[in-house]
C-alpha positions in Angstrom: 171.2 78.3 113.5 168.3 78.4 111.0 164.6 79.9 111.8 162.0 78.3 110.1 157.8 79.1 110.0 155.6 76.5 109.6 151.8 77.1 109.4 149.6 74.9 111.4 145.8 75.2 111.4 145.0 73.2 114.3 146.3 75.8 116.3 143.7 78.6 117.6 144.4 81.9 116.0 146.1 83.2 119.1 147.8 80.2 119.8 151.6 80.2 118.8 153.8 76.8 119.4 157.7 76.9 119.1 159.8 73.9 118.9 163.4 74.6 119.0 165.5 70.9 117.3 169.1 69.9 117.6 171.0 66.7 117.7 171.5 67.2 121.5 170.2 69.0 124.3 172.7 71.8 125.2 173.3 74.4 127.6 173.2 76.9 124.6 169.6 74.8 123.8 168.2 75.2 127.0 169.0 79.2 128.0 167.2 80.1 124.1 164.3 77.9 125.0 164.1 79.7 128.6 164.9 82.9 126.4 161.7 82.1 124.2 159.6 80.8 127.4 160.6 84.6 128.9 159.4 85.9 126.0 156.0 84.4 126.3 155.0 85.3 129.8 152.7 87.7 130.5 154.4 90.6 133.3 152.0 90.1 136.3 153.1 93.7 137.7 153.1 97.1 136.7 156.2 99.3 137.2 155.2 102.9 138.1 157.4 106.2 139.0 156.6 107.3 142.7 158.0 110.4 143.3 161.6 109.1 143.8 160.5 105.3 143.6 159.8 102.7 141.0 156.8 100.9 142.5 155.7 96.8 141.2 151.8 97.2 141.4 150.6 93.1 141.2 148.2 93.7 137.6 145.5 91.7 138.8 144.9 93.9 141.7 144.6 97.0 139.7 141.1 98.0 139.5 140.6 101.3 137.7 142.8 103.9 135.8 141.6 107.3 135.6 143.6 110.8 134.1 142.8 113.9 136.0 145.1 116.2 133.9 148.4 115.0 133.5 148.5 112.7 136.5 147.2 109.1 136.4 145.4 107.5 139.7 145.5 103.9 140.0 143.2 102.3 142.1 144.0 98.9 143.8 142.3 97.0 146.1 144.8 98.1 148.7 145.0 101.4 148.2 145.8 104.5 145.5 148.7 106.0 143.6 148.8 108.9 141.8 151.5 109.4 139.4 152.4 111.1 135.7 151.8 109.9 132.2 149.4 109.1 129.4 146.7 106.6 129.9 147.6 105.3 126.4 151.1 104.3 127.3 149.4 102.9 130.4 146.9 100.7 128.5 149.7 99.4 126.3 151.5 98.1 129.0 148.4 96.2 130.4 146.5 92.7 129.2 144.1 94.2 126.4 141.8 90.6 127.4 141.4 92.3 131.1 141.5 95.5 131.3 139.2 97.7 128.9 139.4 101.2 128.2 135.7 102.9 128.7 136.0 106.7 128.9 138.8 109.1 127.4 139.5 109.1 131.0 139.6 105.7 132.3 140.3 101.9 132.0 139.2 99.0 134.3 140.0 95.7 134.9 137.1 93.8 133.7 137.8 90.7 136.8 136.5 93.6 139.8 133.4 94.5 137.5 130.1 93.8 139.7 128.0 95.1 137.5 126.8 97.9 135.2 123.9 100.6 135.5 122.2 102.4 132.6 122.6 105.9 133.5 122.1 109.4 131.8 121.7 110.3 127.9 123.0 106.5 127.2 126.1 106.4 129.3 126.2 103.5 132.1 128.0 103.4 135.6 130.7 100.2 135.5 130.6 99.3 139.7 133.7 97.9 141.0 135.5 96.3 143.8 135.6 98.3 146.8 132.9 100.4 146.1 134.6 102.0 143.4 132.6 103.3 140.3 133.4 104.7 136.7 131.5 106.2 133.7 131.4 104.3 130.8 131.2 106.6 127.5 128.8 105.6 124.7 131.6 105.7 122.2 133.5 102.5 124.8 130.5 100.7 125.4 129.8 98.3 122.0 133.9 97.1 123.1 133.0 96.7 126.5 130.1 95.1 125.6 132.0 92.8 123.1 134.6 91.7 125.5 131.9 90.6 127.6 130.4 89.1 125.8 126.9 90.5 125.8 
């Protein structure tokens, strides 16, 4: 098996096409392009430790992240779960085009942002689904900003 690279600038800087040749298709052709397809997909849930559990939280309900301490609440639009670990680990494991961290403290998902409110001493208030609600830091706000757009 050889691996080649070939630069294409039609392609959109994000964009990555793979094209996998032989003289036949194969079994052995087919599982390595469902290998590289597997590769490609984004996860659409997020695995977190419950107590004794490993719960699948569906990522596009997620709404908000927030660290109290050492414990992590996730919001949802069903409900909340609280559970251990670093909101860095968290965000790595999450879209970076969806969700956007805006405190030390939190990340949201950018799809259940209503709207934002100017607040105090140049902070805003980031309003979410369910009548949820986070700060948004000064130091956050130019990347919110960007990824919105505005």
């Amino acid at each position: 098996m050889k691996v080649n690279f070939t630069a294409n600038e039609e392609l959109a800087p994000d964009d990555i096409e793979v094209t996998v040749s032989a003289s036949q298709i194969t079994t052995d052709v087919m599982n390595l392009m469902q290998q590289i397809q597997n590769l490609t997909l984004p996860s659409t849930n997020l695995p977190i430790t419950l107590e004794d559990r490993v719960v699948f939280l569906p990522i596009n309900e997620i709404i908000l992240l927030e660290v109290f301490g050492t414990e992590i609440v996730i919001q949802t639009i069903e409900k909340s779960y609280t559970t251990k670990g670093q909101l860095k680990k968290f965000y790595a494991r999450l879209p970076q085009k969806v969700f956007v961290q805006i405190s030390k403290n939190s990340l949201i998902n950018i799809e259940h942002l209503t709207y934002l409110e100017a607040g105090f001493s140049g902070n805003m208030t980031a309003f979410l689904t369910n009548e949820n609600r986070a700060s948004v830091s000064r130091k956050y706000l130019p990347k919110l900003k960007q990824i919105l757009g505005l």
